[in-house]
DRENZAFI-771685 format. One record per atom (N, C-alpha, C): residue in three letters; y, x, z. Coordinates in steps of 0.2 Angstrom, whole numbers, padded with zeros to 4 digits, always signed. Layout:
REM DRENZAFI-771685
alaYXZ;...
END
This chain:
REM DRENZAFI-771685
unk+0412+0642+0622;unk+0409+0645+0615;unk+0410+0653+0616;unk+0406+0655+0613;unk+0406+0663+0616;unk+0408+0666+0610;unk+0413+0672+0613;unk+0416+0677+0609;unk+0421+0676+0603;unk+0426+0668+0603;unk+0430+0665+0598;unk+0436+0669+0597;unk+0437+0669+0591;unk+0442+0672+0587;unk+0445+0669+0582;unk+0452+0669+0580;unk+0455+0663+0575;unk+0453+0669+0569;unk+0451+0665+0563;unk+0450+0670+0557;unk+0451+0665+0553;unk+0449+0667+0544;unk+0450+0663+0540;unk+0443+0665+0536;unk+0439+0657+0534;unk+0436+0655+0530;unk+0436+0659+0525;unk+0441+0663+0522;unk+0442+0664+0515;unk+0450+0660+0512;unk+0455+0663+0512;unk+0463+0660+0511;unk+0462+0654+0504;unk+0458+0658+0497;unk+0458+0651+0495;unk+0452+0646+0495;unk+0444+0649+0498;unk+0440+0644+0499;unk+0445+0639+0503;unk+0448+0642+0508;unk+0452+0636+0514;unk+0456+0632+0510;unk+0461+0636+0507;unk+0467+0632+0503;unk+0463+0626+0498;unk+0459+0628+0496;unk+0453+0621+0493;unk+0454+0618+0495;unk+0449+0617+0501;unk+0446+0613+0508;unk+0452+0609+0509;unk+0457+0613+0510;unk+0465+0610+0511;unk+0466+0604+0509;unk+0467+0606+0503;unk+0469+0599+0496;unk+0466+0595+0496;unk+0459+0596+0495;unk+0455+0591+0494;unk+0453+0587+0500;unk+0455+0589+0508;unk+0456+0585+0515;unk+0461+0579+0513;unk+0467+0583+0512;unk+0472+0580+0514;unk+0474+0576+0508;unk+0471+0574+0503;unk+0472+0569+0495;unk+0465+0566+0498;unk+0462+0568+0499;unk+0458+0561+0502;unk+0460+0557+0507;unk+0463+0560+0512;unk+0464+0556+0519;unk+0471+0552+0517;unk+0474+0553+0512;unk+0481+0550+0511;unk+0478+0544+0505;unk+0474+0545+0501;unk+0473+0543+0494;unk+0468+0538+0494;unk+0464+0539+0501;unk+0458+0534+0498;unk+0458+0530+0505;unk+0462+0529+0510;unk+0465+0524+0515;unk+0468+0517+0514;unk+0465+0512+0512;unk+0467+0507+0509;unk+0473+0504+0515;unk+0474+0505+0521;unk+0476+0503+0525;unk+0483+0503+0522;unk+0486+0510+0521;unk+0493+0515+0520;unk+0495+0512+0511;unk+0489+0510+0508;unk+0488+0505+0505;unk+0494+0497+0504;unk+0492+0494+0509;unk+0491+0489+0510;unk+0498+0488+0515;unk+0498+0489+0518;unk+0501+0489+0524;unk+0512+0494+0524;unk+0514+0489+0529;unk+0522+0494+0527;unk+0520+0500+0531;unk+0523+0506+0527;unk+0524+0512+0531;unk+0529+0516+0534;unk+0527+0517+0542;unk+0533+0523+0543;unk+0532+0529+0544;unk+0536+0533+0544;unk+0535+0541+0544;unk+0540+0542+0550;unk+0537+0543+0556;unk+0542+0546+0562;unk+0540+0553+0562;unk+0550+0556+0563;unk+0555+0559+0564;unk+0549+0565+0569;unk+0548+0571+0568;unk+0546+0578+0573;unk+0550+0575+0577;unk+0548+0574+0584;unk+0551+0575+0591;unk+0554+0566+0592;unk+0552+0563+0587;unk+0554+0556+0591;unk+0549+0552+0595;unk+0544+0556+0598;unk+0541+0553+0606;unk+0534+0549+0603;unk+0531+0546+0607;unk+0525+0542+0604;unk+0525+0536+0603;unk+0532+0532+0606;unk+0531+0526+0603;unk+0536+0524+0597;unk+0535+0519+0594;unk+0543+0517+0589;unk+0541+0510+0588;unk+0547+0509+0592;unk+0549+0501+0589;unk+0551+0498+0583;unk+0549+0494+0581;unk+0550+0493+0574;unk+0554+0484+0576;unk+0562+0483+0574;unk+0564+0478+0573;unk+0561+0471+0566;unk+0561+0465+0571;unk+0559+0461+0566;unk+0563+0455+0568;unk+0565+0454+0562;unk+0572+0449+0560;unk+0568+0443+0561;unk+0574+0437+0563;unk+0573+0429+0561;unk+0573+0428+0555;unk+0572+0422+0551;unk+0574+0418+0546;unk+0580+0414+0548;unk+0587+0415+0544;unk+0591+0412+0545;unk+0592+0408+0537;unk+0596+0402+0540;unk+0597+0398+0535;unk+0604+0399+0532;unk+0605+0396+0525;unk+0611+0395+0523;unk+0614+0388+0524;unk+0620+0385+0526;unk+0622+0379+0523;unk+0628+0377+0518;unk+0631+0370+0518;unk+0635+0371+0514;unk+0643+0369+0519;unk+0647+0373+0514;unk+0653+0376+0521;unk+0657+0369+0516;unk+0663+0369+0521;unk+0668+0363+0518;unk+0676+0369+0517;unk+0680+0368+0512;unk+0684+0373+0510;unk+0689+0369+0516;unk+0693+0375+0518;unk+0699+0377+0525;unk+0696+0377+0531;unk+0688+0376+0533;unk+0683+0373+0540;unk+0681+0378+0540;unk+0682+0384+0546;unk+0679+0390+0549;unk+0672+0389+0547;unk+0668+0392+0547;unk+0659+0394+0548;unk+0658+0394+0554;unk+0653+0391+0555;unk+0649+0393+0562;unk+0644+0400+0561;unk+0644+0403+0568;unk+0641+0408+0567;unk+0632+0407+0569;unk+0630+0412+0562;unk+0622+0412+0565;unk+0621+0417+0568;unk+0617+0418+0574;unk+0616+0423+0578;unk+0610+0427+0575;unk+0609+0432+0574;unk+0602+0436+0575;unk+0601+0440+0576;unk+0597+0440+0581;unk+0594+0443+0585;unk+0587+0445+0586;unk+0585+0452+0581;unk+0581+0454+0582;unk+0576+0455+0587;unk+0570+0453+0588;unk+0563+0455+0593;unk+0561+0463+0589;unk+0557+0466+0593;unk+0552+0472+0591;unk+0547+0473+0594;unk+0542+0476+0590;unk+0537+0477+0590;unk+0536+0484+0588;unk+0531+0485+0595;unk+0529+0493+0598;unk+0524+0496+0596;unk+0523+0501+0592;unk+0518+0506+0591;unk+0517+0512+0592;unk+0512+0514+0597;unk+0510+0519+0598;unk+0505+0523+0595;unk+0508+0529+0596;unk+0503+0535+0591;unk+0500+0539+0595;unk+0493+0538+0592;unk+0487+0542+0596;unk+0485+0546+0590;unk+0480+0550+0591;unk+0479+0557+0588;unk+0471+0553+0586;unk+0469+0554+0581;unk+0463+0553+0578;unk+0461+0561+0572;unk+0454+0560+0574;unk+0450+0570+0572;unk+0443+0571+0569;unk+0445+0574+0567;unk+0436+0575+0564;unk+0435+0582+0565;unk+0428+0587+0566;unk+0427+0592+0565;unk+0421+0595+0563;unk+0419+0598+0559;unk+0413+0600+0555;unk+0413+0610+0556;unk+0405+0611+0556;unk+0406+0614+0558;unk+0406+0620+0550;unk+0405+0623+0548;unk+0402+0627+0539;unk+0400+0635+0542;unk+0393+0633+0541;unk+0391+0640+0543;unk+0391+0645+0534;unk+0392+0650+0539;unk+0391+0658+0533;unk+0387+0655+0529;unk+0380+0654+0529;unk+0373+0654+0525;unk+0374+0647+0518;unk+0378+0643+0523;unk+0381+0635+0519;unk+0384+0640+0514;unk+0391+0642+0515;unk+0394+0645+0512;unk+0390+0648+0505;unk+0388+0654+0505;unk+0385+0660+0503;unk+0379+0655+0499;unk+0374+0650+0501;unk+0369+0647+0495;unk+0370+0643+0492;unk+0376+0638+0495;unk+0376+0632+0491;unk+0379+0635+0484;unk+0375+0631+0479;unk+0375+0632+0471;unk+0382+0625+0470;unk+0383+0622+0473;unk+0389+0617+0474;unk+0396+0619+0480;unk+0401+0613+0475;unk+0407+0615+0475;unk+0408+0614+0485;unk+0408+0619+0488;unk+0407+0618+0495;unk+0412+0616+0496;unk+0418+0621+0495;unk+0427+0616+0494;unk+0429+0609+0493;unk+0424+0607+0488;unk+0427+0600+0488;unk+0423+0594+0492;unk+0416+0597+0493;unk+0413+0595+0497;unk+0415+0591+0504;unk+0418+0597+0508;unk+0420+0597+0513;unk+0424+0596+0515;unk+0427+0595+0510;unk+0434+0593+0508;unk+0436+0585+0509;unk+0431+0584+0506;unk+0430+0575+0505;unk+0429+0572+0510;unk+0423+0575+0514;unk+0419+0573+0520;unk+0425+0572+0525;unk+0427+0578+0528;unk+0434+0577+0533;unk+0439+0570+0531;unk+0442+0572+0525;unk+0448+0567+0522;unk+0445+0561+0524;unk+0437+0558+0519;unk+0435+0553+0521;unk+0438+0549+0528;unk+0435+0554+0532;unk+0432+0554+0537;unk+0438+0550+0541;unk+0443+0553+0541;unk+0452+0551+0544;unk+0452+0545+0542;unk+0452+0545+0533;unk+0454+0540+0531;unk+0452+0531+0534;unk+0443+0533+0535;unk+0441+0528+0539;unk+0443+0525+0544;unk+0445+0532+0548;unk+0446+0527+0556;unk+0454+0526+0555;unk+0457+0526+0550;unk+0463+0524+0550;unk+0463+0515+0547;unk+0459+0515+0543;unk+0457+0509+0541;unk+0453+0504+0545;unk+0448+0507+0547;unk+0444+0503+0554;unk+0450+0501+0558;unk+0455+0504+0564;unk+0459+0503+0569;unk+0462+0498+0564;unk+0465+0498+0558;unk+0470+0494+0554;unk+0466+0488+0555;unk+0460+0485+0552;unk+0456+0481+0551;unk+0454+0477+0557;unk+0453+0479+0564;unk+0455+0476+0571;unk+0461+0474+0573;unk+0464+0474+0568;unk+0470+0469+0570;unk+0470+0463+0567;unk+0466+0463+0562;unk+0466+0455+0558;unk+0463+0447+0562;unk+0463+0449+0567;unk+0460+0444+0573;unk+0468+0441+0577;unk+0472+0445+0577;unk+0479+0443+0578;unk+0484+0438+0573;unk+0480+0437+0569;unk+0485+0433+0564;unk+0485+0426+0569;unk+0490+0422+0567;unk+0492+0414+0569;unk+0489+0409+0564;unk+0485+0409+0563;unk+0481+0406+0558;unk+0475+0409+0554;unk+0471+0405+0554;unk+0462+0407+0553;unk+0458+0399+0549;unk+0455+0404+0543;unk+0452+0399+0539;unk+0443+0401+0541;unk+0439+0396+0537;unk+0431+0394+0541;unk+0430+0401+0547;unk+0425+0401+0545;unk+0421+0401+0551;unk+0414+0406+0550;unk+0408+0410+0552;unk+0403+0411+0551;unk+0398+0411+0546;unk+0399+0402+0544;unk+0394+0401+0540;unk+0399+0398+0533;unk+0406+0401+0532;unk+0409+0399+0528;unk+0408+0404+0523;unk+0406+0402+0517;unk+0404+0408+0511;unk+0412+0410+0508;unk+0414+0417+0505;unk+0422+0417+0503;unk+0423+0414+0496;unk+0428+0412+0495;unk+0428+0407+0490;unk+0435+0408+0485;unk+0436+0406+0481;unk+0444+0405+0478;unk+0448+0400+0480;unk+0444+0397+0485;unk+0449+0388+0486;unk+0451+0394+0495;unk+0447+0398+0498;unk+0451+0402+0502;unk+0457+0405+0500;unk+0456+0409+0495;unk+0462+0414+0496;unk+0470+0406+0491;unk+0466+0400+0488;unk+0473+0399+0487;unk+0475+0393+0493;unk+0471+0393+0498;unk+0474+0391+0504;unk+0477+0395+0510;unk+0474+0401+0509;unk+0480+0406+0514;unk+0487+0407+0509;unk+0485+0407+0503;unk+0491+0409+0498;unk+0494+0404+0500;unk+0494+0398+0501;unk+0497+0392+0501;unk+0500+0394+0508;unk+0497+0394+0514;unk+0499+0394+0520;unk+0506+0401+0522;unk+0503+0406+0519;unk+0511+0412+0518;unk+0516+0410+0514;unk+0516+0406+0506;unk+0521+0402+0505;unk+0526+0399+0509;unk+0521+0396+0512;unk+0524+0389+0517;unk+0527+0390+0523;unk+0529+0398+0523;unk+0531+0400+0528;unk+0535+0406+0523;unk+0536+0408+0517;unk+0541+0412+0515;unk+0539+0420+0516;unk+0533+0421+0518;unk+0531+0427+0517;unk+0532+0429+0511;unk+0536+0437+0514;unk+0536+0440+0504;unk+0529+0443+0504;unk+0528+0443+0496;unk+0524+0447+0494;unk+0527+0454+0494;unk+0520+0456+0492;unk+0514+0456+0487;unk+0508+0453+0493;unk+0505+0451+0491;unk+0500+0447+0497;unk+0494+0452+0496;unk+0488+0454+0500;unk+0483+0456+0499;unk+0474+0450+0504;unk+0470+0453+0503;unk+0465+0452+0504;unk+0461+0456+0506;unk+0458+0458+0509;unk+0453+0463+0512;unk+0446+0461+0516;unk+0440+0461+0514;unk+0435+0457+0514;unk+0428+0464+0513;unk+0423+0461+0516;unk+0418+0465+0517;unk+0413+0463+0512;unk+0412+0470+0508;unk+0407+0468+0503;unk+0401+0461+0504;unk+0398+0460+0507;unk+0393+0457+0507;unk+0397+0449+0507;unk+0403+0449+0510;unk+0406+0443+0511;unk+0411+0443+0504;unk+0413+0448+0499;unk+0415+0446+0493;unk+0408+0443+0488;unk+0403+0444+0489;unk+0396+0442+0483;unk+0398+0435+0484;unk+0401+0432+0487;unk+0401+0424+0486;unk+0408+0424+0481;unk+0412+0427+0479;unk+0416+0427+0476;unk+0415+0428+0469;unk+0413+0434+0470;unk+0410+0438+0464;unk+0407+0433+0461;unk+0400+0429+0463;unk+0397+0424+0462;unk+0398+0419+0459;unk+0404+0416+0461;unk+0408+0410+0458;unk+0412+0411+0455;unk+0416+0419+0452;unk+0418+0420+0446;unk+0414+0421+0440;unk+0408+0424+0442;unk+0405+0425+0437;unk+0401+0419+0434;unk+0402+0413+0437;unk+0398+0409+0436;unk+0404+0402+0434;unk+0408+0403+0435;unk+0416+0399+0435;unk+0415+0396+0443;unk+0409+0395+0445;unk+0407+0390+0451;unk+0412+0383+0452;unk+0410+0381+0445;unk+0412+0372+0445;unk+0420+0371+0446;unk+0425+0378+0444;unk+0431+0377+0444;unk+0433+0383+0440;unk+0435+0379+0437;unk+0441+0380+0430;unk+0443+0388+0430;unk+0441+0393+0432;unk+0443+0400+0436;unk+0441+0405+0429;unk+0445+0407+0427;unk+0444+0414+0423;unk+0441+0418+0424;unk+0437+0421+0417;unk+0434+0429+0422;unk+0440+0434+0423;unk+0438+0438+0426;unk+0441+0444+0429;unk+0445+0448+0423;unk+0450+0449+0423;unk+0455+0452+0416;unk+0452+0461+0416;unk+0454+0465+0412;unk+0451+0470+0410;unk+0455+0475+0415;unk+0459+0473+0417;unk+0464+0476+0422;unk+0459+0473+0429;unk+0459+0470+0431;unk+0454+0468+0436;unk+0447+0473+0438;unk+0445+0471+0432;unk+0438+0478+0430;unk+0439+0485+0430;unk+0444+0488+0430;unk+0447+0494+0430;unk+0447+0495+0436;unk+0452+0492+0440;unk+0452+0492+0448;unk+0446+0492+0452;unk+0442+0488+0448;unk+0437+0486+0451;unk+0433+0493+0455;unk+0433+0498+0451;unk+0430+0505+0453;unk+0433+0509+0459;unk+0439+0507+0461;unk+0442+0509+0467;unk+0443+0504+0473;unk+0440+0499+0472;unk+0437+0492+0478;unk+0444+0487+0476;unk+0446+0488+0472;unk+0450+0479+0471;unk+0444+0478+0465;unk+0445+0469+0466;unk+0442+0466+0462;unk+0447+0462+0458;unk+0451+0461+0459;unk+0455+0456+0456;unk+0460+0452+0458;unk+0463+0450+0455;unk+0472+0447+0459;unk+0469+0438+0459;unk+0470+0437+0463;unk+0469+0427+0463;unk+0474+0423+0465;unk+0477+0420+0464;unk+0483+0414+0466;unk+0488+0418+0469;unk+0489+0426+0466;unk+0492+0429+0470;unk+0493+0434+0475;unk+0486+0435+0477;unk+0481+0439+0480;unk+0479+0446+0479;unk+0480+0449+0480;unk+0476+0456+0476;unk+0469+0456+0483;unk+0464+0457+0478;unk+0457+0455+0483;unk+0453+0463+0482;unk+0454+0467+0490;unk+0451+0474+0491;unk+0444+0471+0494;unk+0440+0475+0493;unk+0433+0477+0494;unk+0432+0482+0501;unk+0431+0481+0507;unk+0432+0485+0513;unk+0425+0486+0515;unk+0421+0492+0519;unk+0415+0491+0523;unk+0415+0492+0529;unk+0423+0492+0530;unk+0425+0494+0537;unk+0429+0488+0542;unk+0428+0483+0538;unk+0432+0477+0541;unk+0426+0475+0547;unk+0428+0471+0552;unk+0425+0471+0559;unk+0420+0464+0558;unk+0415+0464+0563;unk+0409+0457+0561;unk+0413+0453+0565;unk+0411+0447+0565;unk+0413+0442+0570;unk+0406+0439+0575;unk+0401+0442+0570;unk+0394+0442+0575;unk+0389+0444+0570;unk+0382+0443+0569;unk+0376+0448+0568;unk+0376+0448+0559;unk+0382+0442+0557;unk+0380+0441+0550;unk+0387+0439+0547;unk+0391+0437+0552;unk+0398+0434+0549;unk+0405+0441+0549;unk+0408+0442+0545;unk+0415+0447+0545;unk+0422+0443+0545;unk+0426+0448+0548;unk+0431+0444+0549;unk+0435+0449+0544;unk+0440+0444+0539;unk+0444+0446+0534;unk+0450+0445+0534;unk+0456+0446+0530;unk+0461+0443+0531;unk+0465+0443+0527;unk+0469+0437+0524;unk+0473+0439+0518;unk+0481+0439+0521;unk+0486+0443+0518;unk+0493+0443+0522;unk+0498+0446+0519;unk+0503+0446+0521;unk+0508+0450+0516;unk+0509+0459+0516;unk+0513+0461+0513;unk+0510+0468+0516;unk+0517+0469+0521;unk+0521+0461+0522;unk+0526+0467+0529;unk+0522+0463+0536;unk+0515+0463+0536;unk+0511+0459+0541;unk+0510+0464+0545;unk+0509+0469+0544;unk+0505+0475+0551;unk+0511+0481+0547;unk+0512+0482+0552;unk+0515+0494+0551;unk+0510+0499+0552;unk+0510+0502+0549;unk+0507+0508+0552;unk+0513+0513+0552;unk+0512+0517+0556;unk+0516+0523+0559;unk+0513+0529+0561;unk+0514+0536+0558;unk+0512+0540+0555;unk+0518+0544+0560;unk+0516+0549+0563;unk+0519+0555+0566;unk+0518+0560+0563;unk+0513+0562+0563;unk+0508+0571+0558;unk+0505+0566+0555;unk+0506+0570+0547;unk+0502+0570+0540;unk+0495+0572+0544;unk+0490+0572+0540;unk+0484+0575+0541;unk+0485+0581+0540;unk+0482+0587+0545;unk+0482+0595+0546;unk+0475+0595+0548;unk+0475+0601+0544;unk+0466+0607+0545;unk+0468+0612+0547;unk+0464+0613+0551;unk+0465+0620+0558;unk+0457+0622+0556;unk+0457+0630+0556;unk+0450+0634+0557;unk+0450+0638+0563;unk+0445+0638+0564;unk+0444+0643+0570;unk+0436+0647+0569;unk+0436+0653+0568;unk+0432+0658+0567;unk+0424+0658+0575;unk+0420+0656+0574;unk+0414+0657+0581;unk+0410+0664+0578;unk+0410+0668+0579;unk+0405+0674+0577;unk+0401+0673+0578;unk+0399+0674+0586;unk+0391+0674+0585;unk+0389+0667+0583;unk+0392+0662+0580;unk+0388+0656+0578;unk+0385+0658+0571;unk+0390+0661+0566;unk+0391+0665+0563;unk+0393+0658+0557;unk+0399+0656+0559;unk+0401+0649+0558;unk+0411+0650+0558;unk+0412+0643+0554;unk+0420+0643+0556;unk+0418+0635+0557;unk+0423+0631+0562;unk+0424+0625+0562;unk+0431+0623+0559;unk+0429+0618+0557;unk+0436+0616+0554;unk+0439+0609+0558;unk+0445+0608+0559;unk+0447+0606+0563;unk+0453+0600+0558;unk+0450+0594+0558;unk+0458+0589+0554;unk+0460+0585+0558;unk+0465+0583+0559;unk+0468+0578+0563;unk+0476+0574+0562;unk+0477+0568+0561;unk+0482+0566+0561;unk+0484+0561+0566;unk+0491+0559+0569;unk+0495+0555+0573;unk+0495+0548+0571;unk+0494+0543+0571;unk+0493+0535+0570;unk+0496+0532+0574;unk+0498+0527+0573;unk+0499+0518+0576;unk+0500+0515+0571;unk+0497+0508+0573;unk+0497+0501+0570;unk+0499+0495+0574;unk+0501+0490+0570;unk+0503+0486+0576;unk+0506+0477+0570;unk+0503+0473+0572;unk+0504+0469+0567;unk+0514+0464+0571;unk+0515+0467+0562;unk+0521+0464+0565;unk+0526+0457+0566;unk+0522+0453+0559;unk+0524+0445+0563;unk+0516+0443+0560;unk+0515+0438+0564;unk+0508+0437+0564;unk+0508+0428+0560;unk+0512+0427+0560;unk+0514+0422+0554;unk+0512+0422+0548;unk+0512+0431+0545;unk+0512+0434+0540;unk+0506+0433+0536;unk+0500+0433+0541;unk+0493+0433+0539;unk+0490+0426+0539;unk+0485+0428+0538;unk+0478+0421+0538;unk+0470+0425+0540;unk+0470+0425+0546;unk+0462+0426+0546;unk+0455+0423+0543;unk+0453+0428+0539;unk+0446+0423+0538;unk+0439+0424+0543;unk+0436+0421+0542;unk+0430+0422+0544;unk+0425+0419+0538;unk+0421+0423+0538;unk+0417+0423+0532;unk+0408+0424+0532;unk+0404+0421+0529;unk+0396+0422+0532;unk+0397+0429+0527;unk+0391+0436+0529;unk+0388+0441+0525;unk+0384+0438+0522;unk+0383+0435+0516;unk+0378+0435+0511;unk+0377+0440+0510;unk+0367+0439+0509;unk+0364+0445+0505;unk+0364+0445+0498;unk+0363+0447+0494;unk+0362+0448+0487;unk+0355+0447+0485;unk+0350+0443+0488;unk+0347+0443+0483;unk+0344+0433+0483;
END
């Protein structure tokens, strides 16, 4: 690139740009969401292991009779942090015509942007659960989520349990709420319908049920979903989300530069329930 020099956009157009990156990429990540979070330490290296306890039991003791001891011994599970980035370019003339808020604009764009591929890589891990309900041509349903609900009970998973599903695979849902679909199911509470504008749809047998478009296909029309606890996958976070600018003159341009440090890693896989689910269309 010819003739580069670091300069600034403008101190508070940039400080905008800023805000509005970084409250997107943090605010609209359903992952960070959903999911346990760590925050590693500056200078603690790029992996972290994360310990994961047994289930121990209690029994009943007999008064003057020593206890036997229970052992435990933690296993862990390893996540690595890799660097995920977006860059856009905003030229002088973008700047200078647009009759719209360029700051928030560009602001959102970046944030989004993080946001997604922090979601997307979280979402390819949902093929790792220890258990998987229908299949392709299976439509989603309420008799799903309260059979995965049933199946994390039955294994003591703590809540809060979540759900995470691909629009075109929740219309079968949406469907059979709005229609009771032949079981005794309530419409949606007014709290439900609130949420609904930020991708939850509603809590089901215990469930909170998000709206995702970034969950992975399982072929040309089926998506794979997941319902699970939220201490089911980590994510692990080294660098917050950071914007860097770099001035190109003769582009007669600044690129903006965002990028944050990531690992995911699901951490007992007992935790979850894979769906698989057909993409219905809507009409």
């Amino acid at each position: 690139m010819a003739d580069e020099v670091t300069s600034s956009i403008g101190s508070e157009l940039f400080t905008n740009i800023l805000q509005e990156a970084i409250f997107t990429a943090t605010e609209q990540s359903v992952a960070r969401a959903v999911a346990r979070n760590y925050t590693l330490a500056a200078g603690a290296g790029k992996t972290f292991q994360v310990p994961v306890y047994p289930t121990v039991s209690a029994a009943d003791v007999t008064e003057g009779t020593d206890m036997s001891n229970t052992a435990v011994n933690p296993t862990s599970v390893t996540m690595t942090l890799a660097e995920i980035g977006v860059m856009a370019t905003v030229t002088d003339l973008m700047l200078e015509s647009s009759p719209f808020d360029v700051a928030a604009d560009i602001g959102n764009i970046l944030g989004r942007a993080v946001a997604e591929k922090l979601d997307t890589d979280f979402a390819a891990l949902f093929t790792g659960f220890s258990t998987s309900l229908g299949n392709d041509a299976t439509e989603f349903s309420a008799q799903m989520l309260f059979q995965a609900a049933a199946q994390l009970r039955s294994v003591n998973a703590p809540g809060p349990y979540y759900a995470v599903v691909h629009p075109k695979a929740a219309y079968a849902l949406k469907k059979e709420l709005a229609t009771n679909g032949g079981n005794n199911i309530p419409a949606l509470s007014e709290a439900g319908n609130q949420a609904l504008r930020t991708g939850i749809i509603g809590n089901i047998a215990g469930i909170t049920v998000v709206e995702h478009s970034l969950v992975p296909t399982s072929s040309s029309d089926g998506y794979v979903g997941a319902v699970f606890s939220s201490d089911a996958i980590g994510i692990a976070v080294g660098r917050e989300p950071r914007l860097e600018q770099q001035r190109d003159a003769s582009l007669r341009a600044s690129e903006l530069v965002m990028t944050m440090t990531t690992g995911e890693a699901i951490l007992k896989n007992t935790y979850g329930v894979t769906l698989l689910m057909d993409g219905l269309t809507t009409n």
